[in-house]
SESE-98919 format. One line per field, with one value per residue (C-alpha): residue in one letter; x, y, z. Coordinates in Angstrom, 3 decimals. Last residue first. Layout:
! SESE-98919
rest = (A, ...);
u = (X, ...);
v = (Y, ...);
w = (Z, ...);
This chain:
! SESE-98919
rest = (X, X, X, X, X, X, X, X, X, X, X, X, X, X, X, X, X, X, X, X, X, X, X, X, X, X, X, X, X, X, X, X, X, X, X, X, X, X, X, X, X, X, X, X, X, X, X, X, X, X, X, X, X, X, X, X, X, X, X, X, X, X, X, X, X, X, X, X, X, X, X, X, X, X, X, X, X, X, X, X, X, X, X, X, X, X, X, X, X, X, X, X, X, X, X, X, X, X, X, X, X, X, X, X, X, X, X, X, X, X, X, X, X, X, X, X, X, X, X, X, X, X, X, X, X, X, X, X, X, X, X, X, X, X, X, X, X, X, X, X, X, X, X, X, X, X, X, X, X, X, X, X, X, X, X, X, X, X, X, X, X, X, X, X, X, X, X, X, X, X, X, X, X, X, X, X, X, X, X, X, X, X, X, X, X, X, X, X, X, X, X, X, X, X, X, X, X, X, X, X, X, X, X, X, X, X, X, X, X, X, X, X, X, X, X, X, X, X, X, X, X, X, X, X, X, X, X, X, X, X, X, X, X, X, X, X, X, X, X, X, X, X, X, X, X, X, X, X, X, X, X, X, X, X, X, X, X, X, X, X, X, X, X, X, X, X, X, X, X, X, X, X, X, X, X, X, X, X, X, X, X, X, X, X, X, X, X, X, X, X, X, X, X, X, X, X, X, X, X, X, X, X, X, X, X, X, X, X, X, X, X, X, X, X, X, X, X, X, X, X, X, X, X, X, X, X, X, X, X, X, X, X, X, X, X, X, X, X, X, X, X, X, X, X, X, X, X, X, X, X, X, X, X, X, X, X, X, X, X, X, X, X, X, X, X, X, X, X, X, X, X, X, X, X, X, X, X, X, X, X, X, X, X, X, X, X, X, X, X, X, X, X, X, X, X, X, X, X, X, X, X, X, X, X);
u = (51.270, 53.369, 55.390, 55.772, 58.313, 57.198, 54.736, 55.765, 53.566, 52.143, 50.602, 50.227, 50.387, 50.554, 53.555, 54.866, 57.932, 57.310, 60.884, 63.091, 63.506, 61.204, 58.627, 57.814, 55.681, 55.988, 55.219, 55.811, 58.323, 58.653, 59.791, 58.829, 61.960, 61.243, 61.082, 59.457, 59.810, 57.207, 58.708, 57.092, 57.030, 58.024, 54.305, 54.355, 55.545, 58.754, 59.982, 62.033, 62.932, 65.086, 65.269, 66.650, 66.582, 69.156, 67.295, 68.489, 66.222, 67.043, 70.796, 72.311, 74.303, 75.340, 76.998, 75.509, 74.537, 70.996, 71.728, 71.434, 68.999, 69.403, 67.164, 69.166, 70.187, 72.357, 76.424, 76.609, 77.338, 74.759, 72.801, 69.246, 68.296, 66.740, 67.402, 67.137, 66.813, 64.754, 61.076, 59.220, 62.496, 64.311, 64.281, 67.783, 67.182, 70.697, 73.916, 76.654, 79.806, 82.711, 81.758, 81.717, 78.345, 77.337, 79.467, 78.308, 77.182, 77.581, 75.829, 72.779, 69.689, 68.664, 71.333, 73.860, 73.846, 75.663, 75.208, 77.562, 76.857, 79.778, 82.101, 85.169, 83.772, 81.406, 79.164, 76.274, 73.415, 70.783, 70.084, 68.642, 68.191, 66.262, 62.700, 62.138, 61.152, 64.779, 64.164, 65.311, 66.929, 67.238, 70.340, 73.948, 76.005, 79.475, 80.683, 79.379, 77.402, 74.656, 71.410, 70.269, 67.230, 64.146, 62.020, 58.568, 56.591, 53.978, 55.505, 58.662, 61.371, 64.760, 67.144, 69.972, 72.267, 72.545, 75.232, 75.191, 73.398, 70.057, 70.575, 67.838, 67.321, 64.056, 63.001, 59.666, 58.563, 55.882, 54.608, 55.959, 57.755, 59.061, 57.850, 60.408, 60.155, 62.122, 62.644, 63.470, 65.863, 66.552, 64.408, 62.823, 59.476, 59.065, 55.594, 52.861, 49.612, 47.305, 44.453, 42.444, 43.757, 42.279, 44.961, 45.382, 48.000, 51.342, 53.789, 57.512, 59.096, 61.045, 61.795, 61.418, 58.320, 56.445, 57.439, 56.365, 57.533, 55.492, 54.063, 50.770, 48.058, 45.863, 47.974, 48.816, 52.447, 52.444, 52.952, 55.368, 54.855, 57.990, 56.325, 54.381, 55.066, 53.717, 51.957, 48.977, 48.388, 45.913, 46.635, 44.481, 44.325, 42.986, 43.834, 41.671, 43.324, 46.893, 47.402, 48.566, 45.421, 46.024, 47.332, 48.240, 50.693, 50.975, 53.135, 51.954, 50.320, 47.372, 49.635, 52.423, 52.499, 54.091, 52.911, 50.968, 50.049, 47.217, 45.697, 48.130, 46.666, 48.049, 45.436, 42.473, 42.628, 41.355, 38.858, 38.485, 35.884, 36.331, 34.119, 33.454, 35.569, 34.276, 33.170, 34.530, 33.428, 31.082, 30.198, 30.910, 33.546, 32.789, 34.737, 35.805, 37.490, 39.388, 41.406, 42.927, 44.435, 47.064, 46.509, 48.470, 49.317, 47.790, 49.103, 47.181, 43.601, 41.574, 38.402, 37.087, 33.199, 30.729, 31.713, 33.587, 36.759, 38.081, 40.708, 42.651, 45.067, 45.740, 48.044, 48.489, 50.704, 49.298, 45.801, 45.399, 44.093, 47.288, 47.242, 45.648, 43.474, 42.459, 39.506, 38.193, 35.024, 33.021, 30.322, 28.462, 25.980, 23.754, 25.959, 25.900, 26.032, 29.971, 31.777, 35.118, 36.177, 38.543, 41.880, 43.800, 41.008, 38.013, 38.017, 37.782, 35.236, 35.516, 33.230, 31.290, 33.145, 31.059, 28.678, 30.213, 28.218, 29.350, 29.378, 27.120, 28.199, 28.785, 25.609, 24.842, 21.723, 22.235, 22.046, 19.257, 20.457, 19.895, 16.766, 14.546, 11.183, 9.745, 7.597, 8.781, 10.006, 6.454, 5.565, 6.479, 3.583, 0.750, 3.041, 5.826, 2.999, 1.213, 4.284, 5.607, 1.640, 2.188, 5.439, 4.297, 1.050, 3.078, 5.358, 2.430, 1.330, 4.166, 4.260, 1.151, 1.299, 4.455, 3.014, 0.000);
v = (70.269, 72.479, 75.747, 78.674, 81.036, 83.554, 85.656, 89.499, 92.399, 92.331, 88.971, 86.073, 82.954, 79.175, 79.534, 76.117, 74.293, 71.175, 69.290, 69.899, 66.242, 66.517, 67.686, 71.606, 74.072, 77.889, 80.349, 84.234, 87.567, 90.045, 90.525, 87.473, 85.274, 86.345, 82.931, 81.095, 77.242, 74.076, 70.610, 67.764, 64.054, 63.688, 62.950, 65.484, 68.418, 68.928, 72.927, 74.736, 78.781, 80.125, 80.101, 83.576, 84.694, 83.682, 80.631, 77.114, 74.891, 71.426, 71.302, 68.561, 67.247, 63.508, 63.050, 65.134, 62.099, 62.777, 62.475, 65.894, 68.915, 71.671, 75.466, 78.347, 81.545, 83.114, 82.876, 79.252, 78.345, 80.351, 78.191, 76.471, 73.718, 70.116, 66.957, 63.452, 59.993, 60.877, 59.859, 63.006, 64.655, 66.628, 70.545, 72.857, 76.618, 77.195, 77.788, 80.600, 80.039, 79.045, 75.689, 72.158, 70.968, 68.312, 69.250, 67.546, 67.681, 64.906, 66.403, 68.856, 66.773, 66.113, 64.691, 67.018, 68.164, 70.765, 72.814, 75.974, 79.114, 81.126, 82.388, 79.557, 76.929, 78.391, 79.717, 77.577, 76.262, 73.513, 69.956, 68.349, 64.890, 62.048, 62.961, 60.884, 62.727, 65.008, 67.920, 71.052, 74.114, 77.126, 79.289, 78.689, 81.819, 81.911, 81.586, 78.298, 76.469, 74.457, 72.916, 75.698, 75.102, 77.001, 74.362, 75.973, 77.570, 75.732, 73.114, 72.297, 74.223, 73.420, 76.120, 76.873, 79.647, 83.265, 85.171, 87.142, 84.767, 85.590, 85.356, 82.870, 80.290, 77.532, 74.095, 73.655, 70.110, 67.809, 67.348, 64.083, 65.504, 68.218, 72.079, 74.190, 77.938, 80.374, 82.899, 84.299, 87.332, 89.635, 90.984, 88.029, 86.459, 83.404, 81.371, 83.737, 82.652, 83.369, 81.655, 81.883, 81.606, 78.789, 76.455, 77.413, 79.460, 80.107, 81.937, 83.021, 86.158, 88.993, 92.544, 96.280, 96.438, 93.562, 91.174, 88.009, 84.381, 81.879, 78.276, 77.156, 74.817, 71.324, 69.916, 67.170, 67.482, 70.900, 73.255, 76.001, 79.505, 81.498, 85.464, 87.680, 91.228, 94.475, 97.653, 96.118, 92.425, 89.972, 86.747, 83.943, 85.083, 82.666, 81.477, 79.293, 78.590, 78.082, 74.663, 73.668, 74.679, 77.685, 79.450, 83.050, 84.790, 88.029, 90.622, 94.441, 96.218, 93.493, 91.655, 91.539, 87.545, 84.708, 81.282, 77.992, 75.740, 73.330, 70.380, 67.619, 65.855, 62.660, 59.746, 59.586, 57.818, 54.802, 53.602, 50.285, 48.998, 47.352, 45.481, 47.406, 46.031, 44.395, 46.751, 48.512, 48.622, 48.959, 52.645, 52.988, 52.805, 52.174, 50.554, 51.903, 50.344, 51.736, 50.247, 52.538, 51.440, 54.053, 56.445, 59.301, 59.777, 59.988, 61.832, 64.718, 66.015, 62.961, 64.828, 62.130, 61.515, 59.928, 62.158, 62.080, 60.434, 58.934, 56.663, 57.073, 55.321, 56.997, 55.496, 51.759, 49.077, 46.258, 47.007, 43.275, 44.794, 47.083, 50.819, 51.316, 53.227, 52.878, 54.575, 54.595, 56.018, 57.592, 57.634, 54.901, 53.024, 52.389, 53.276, 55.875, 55.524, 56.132, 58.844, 59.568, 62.531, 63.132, 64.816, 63.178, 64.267, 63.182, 59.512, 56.853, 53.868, 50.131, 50.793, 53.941, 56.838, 57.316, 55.504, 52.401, 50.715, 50.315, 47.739, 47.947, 49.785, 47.562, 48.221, 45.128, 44.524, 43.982, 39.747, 38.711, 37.768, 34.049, 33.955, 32.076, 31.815, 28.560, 26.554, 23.272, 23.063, 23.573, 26.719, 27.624, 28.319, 26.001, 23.259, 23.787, 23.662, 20.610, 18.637, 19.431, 18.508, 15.235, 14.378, 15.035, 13.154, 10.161, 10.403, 10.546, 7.601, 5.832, 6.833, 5.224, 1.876, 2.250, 2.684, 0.000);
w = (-78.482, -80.776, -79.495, -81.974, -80.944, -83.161, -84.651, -85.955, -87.131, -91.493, -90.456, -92.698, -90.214, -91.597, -93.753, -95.514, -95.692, -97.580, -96.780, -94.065, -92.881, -90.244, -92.375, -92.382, -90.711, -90.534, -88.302, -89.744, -88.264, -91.135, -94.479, -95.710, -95.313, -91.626, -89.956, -87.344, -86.433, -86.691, -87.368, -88.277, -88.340, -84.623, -83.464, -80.776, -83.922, -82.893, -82.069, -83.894, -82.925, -86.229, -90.043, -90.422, -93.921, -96.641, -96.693, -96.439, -93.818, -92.707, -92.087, -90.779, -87.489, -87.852, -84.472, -81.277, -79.224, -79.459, -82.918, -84.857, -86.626, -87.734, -88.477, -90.301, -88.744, -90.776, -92.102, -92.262, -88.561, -87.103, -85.640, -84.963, -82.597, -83.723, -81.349, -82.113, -80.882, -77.859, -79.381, -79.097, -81.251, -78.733, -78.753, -78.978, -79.223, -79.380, -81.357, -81.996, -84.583, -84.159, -84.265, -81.712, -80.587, -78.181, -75.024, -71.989, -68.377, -66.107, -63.570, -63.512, -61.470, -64.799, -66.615, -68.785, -72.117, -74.261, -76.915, -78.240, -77.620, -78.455, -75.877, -76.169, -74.358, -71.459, -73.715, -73.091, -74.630, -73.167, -73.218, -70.468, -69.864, -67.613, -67.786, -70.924, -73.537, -73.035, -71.046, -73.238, -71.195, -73.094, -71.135, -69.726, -69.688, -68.393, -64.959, -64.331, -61.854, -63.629, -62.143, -59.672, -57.362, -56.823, -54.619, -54.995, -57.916, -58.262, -60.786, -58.968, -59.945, -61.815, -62.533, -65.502, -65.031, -66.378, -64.007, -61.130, -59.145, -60.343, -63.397, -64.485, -67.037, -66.861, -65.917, -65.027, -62.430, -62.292, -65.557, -66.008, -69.524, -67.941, -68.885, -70.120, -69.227, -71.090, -68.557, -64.863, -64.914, -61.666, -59.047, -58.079, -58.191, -59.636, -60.028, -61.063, -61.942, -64.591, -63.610, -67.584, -70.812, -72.500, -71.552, -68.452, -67.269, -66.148, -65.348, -65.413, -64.446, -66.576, -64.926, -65.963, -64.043, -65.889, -68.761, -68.651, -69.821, -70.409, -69.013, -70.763, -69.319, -69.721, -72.572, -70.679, -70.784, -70.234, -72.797, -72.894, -74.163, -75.027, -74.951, -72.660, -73.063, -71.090, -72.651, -72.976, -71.154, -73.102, -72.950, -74.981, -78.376, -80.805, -83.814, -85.408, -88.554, -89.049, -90.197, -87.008, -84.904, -83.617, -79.913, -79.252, -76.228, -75.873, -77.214, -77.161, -80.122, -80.453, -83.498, -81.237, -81.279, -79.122, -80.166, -79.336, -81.652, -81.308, -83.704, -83.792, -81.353, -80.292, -81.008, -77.997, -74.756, -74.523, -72.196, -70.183, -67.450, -64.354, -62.219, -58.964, -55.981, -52.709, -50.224, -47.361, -44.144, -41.336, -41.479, -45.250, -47.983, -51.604, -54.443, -57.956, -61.207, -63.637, -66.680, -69.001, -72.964, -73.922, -77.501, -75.386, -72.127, -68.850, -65.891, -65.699, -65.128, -63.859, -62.959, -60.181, -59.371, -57.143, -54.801, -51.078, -52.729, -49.825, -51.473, -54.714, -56.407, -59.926, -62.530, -61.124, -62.891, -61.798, -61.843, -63.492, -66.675, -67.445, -67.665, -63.979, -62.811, -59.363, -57.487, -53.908, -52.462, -49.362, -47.359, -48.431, -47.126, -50.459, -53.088, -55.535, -59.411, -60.750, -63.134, -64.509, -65.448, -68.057, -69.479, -72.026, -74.604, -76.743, -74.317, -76.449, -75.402, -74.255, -71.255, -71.619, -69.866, -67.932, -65.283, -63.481, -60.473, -56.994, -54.665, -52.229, -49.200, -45.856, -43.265, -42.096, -40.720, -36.638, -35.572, -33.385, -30.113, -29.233, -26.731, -29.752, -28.158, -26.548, -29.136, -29.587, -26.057, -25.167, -23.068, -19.989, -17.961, -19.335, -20.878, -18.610, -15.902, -16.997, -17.222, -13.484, -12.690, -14.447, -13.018, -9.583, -9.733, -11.036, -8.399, -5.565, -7.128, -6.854, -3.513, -2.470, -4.514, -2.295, 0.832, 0.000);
C-alpha cells in the first residue's frame, strides 16, 4: 500500500511538473529564440560604373570619370591602372567624397585605361566594382601655341597647325608675354612676362584663364620648359650674377640651380624621358655651343663644336634626335642631330633667319618662325626639311611657336 502510495504521488508530480511547462512555460517546440538577433549590415554595395562607356575613347587626355551611388556609403576609392590586373596603377585614390574624379594629368596618349571603384561605409569597405576600359584619344596635332604683337603688345596666341583658329588667350597692354610652354597634358601654358622692368615666369590654363605667377625676383626668370611628367619647369635665371639653368617644382617651390658656371647657360630642353637636359652655353670659347647634362645637372656635356653661336635645342618626341638652330653658315638656319651630337644637318636654307624649332608630338614635323617674308611668320615643315609652308600672314611678328 506505501508504495502503490508513492508511486502515485510520483506520477502526480510528473504530471503537474508537465502541466505547468506546458501552461507556464511553453512547449520546447515553441519557446522563443533567446539568441540575439544579428544587426543589418551596413557595408556599401558595390558600386556601379557611369562614364566613360566601357571600351570607349576619351576626346582628350583629361577626363572625369563617373559612378552611381551606393547604399551606405560615405566615401570612395579609385584605381586606374594601364594594365588589366591594376598592376601598374596610374591613380590610387581613397576617400573620394563624390561619385566623381576629374583625372587632369598623368595619362598619355593612344594608352588602354582600366578603372574600377569601391565604396567605404560605417562597417566597411566593399568588394571592388568590375572594371571597365577607355582609350585615350590619337596625339593631337591640332594646337600651336605662339608669341604675337599683333594686339600692339606681345601676348601669347594658340592655332590649330594649319593656321586657322587662332585665338588670343593673354591679353596684357603695354607688357610682353612670350615662349609659351605646354604641359604634358595639354591642360596649361608656361610663359615668360614682362612687368616692371623685370622677366618672371607663369602660367596658365589652356584657354587663358588663372594666370599665376611662379618666380618672383628681381633679376631674370625665362624660357620655361615644362618636364615631360609634368611635375617640375626648368628655366634660365641670373640671379646669381650670371645666367644659369634652374629646376622648380611646378607651383613655384624648390628654386634650385642645375649648372654652376661663370658663363652663360640658357634654353633648357628635357629630353622625352625625364632624364636629360640639353641647353646652350658659352662656357667653351664664348659662343653658344650645346651641351647636355642629366637632370639633377651632372655629367654635363658638349654636343656641338663651331665658331659660330647655337641654341634653341628641342628633342624629337622619341629621344633619338634633337633640332636647334645656328649660325654656322652665315644666318640663322634650323638643324637637326643624334641625341649624341653626331650627324648634325641642315634642314632649312634661306638667306633669312630660319630660327625657334619645335617637334611636332608625333616627330614628323617641325614648326619654327622665320622672316623670309619681311617680317616675323610660323611655318611648318617635315622633319627632314621638306614642304615648308607659312601658316600665319601677319604684317607684325609671330614667333616662338610651341606644338602640343
Amino acid at each position: 500500500m506505501e508504495v502503490t502510495l508513492r508511486r502515485s504521488l510520483f506520477i502526480i508530480a510528473a504530471v503537474l511538473i508537465a502541466w505547468m511547462l506546458l501552461i507556464g512555460c511553453g512547449s520546447p517546440e515553441s519557446k522563443p529564440d533567446q539568441t540575439a538577433t544579428p544587426s543589418p549590415t551596413t557595408t556599401p554595395d558595390v558600386p556601379s560604373l557611369s562614364t566613360p562607356a566601357n571600351d570607349s575613347t576619351t576626346p582628350d587626355l583629361t577626363t572625369k570619370l563617373t559612378w552611381n551611388a551606393s547604399a551606405d556609403a560615405n566615401s570612395y576609392g579609385l584605381q586606374i591602372s594601364t594594365d588589366a590586373d591594376f598592376a601598374n596603377l596610374v591613380v590610387d585614390q581613397k576617400g573620394i567624397n563624390d561619385t566623381y574624379y576629374d583625372v587632369n594629368s598623368g595619362l598619355s596618349w593612344k594608352t588602354a585605361y582600366y578603372w574600377k571603384v569601391n565604396a567605404t561605409g560605417a562597417s566597411g569597405t566593399s568588394p571592388w566594382s568590375e572594371s571597365w576600359e577607355f582609350t585615350t584619344p590619337a596625339i593631337q596635332l591640332g594646337k600651336i601655341a605662339f608669341a604675337s604683337n599683333r594686339g600692339g603688345s606681345w601676348d601669347i596666341h594658340i592655332m590649330n597647325s594649319d593656321g586657322s583658329g587662332q585665338t588670343r588667350l593673354t591679353n596684357l597692354s603695354g607688357e610682353k608675354t612670350l615662349i609659351p610652354s605646354w604641359s604634358p597634358d595639354s591642360s596649361k601654358i608656361a610663359f615668360d612676362f614682362y612687368k616692371d622692368n623685370n622677366w618672371e615666369i607663369y602660367t596658365m590654363n589652356a584657354d587663358g584663364s588663372n594666370q599665376t605667377r611662379l618666380t618672383n625676383d628681381p633679376k631674370v626668370d625665362a624660357q620655361p620648359e615644362w618636364s615631360p611628367d609634368g611635375k617640375k619647369i626648368a628655366f634660365f635665371s641670373n640671379r646669381d650674377g650670371n645666367i644659369e639653368i634652374y629646376v622648380m617644382n611646378v607651383d613655384g617651390t624648390g628654386q634650385t640651380s642645375l649648372t654652376n658656371n661663370p658663363a652663360s647657360d640658357l634654353e633648357a630642353a628635357w629630353s622625352p624621358d625625364g632624364k636629360k637636359i640639353a641647353f646652350s652655353s658659352s662656357r667653351d670659347g664664348g659662343n653658344n655651343e650645346i651641351y647636355v647634362m642629366n637632370a639633377d645637372g651632372s655629367n654635363q656635356t658638349r654636343l656641338t663644336n663651331n665658331d659660330a653661336s647655337e641654341g634653341e635645342v628641342q628633342w624629337s618626341p622619341d629621344g633619338n634626335k634633337i633640332a636647334f638652330d645656328s649660325l654656322r653658315d652665315g644666318n640663322i638656319e634650323i638643324y637637326v642631330m643624334n641625341a649624341d651630337g653626331s650627324n648634325q644637318t641642315r634642314l632649312t636654307n634661306n638667306d633669312a633667319e630660319d630660327s625657334w624649332p619645335f617637334w611636332s608630338p608625333d616627330g614628323t614635323k617641325i614648326t619654327f618662325n622665320s622672316n623670309r617674308d619681311g617680317n616675323y611668320e610660323i611655318y611648318v615643315m617635315n622633319a627632314d626639311g621638306s614642304d615648308q609652308t607659312r601658316i600665319t600672314e601677319n604684317t607684325v611678328d609671330d614667333m616662338q611657336p610651341r606644338w602640343r
